[in-house]
N, C-alpha and C positions, 0 to 999 in steps of 0.2 A: 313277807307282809305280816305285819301285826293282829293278832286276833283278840276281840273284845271278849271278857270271857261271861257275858252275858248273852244269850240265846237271842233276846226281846231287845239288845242292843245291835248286834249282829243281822236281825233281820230289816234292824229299821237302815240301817245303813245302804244294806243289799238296795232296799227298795230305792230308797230317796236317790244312789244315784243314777236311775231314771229318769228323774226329775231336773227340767231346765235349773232350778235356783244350784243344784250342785254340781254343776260344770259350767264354765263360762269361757268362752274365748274373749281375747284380748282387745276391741276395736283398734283401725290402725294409727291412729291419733296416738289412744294410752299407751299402745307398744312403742312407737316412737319415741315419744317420752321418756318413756323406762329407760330403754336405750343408751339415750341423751343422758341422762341421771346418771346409770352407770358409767358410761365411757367419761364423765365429765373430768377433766385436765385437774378440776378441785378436791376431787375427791380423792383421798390418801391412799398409796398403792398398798398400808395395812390395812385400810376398807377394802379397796378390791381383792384381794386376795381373801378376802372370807365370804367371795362368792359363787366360792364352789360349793361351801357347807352350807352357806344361809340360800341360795337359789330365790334373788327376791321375783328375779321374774316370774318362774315360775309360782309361786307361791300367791304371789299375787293375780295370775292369771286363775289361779282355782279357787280364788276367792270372790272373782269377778270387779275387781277394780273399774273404775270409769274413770278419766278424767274430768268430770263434771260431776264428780260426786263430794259430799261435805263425809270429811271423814276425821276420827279421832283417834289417836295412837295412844294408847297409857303406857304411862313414865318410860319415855324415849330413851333415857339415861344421855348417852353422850351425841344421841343423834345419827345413828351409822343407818335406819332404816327413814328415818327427817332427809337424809341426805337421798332419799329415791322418792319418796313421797311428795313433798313439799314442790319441789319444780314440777314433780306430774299436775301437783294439783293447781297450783298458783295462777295458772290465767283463767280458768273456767271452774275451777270446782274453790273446796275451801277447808281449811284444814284446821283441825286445832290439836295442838302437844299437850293431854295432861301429865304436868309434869310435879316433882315435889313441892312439899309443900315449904317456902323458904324461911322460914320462921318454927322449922324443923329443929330438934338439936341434934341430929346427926349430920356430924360431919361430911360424909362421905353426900350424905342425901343433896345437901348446900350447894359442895363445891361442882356434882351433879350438875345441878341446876343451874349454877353458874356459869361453867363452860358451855353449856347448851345455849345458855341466852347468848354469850358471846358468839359462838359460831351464826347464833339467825341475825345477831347485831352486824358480823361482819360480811354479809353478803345479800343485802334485801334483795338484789337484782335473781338470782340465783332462788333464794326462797320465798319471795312475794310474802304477804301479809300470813305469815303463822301466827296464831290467836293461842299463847299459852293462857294453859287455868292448873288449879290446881285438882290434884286426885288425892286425898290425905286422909286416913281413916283416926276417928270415926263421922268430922263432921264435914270434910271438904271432899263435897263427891259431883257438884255440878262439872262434870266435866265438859261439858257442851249444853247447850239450850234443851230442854224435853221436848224431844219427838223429830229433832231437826234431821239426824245422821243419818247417813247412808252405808255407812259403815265403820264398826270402832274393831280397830286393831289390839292385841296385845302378845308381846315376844318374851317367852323368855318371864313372865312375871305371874303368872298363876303359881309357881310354888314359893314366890316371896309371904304369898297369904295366909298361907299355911307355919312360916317359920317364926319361932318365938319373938325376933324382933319387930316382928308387924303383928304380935295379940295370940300368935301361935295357933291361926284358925277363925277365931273371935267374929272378925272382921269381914269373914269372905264372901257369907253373903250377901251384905251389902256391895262391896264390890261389883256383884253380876247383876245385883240391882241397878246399879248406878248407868252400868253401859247397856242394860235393856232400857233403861228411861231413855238413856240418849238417843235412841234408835228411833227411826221411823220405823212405820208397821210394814214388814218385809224387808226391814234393816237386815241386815248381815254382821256377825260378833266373828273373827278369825282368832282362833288361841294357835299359838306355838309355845311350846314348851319341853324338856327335857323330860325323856319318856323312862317310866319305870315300868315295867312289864306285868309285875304283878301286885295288883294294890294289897297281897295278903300280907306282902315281905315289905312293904313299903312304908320307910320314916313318917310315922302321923305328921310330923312337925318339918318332912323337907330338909332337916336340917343339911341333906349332900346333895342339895338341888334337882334331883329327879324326883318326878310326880308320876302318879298312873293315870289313864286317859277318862278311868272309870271316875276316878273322883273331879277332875275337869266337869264331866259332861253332867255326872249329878248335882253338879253346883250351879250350870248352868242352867239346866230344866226346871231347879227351883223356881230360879228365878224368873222362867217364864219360854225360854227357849226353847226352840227346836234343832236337836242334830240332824244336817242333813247330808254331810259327806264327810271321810275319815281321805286325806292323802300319805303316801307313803313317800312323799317325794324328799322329806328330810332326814329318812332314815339311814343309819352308819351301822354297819351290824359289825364293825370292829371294836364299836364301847361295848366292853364288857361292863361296866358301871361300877367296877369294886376298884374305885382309886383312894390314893391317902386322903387327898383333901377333896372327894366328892368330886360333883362336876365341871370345877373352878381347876383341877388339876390339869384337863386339858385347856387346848385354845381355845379361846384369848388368852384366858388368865396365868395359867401356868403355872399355878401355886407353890408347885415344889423348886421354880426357878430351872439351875440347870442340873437340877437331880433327874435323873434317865429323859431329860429333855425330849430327844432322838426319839423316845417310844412314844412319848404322848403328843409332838406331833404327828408322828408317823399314822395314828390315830385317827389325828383331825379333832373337828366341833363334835357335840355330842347327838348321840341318836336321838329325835326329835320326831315330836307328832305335829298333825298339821289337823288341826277341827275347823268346819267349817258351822256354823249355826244360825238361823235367823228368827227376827222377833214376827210370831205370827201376824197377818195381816187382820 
């Protein structure tokens, strides 16, 4: 288990999970769901198989999913957690992808956004009304109506905020502004992200995709949040974290290609934290 190396962090955690908002069971509707979503015939066997590392059930069982809830994901990328979400939510709840912004000039950002829309283009039945907006700093941050959500997600993208291509920091408060406005009061904020252990040795700027949990959660309380549970359920204790190309050297990415391949799947997705926070009532 990972330890906060704050005292006054450490006890809040101890405490709050006591507390009903940091545990949730599954109702048996949204578990079904999930299910469905998972096993779906649609979904690519390189999606499933990254659901031993990504665990969406779980993860979203500790974050208290409902399918009746309006919930918003920042920048989905290609869609691999749209493709669990979206059918949970599409008959009864509501969902919206903020995604890039398309009048971006990065490339990679565009063609992103592109395939995304084409994948929700080509299966309305499968993903019912997803409502993209955009998320783009520093002026496009409505990412859902103010006060509507019940919960905004984000994978995988707290240490893009930090790295010189998004402002190298600049920007991140806004950010946690942005998805505390979206919330309703007892809204719920989920961060995953690639965990660094100790924020003393840890890239200011991200640049090897690992972040520490400490600078998460002090960006988040600025902005008005409360932490109220830490899960260890995405943790790999076989990332060592000192690869050539950072966190992109393991899967998915694989950066080095087929140089010692065989090690860095052997590995797996990287050791990941799982925060859970909500906008007080």
């Amino acid at each position: 288990m990972k330890l906060f190396s704050k005292i006054s962090i450490i006890s809040s955690v101890a405490l709050s999970l006591c507390s009903p908002l940091a545990m949730a069971d599954l109702d048996k509707q949204t578990a079904a769901a999930i299910d469905a979503a998972l096993s779906s015939a649609k979904r690519s066997d390189d999606n499933k198989a990254r659901d031993q590392y990504r665990k969406p059930k779980q993860v979203l069982d500790f974050l208290g999913l409902r399918s009746d809830m309006t919930v918003v994901e920042i920048w989905p990328g290609g869609g691999w957690y749209t493709e669990v979400l979206a059918p949970v939510l599409k008959d009864k709840g509501k969902f919206y992808a903020a995604h890039f912004n398309p009048n971006t000039h990065t490339g990679y950002m565009r063609r992103s956004l592109g395939s995304y829309l084409k994948m929700l283009g080509s299966d309305a039945e499968r993903f019912g009304e997803v409502e993209v907006t955009t998320f783009d700093f520093p002026y496009f941050l409505n990412i859902a109506p103010k006060g509507s959500a019940d919960m905004v997600l984000t994978f995988r993208n707290a240490h893009n905020w930090m790295m010189p291509s998004n402002g190298g920091g600049k920007y991140n408060d806004i950010a946690y502004q942005a998805m505390f406005d979206a919330l309703k009061p007892g809204g719920v904020l989920g961060v995953v992200d690639h965990q660094w252990d100790d924020p003393k040795t840890e890239d200011e700027m991200d640049r090897n995709g690992y972040i520490s949990t400490e600078r998460v959660i002090a960006a988040a309380e600025k902005a008005g949040f409360k932490l109220v549970a830490e899960s260890q359920v995405l943790d790999n204790p076989k990332d060592s974290k000192d690869h050539p190309k950072g966190v992109w050297t393991l899967p998915p990415s694989m950066a080095m290609g087929e140089t010692d391949a065989a090690k860095y799947k052997a590995i797996g997705e990287s050791d990941r934290f799982l925060l859970k926070f909500v906008k007080p009532e």
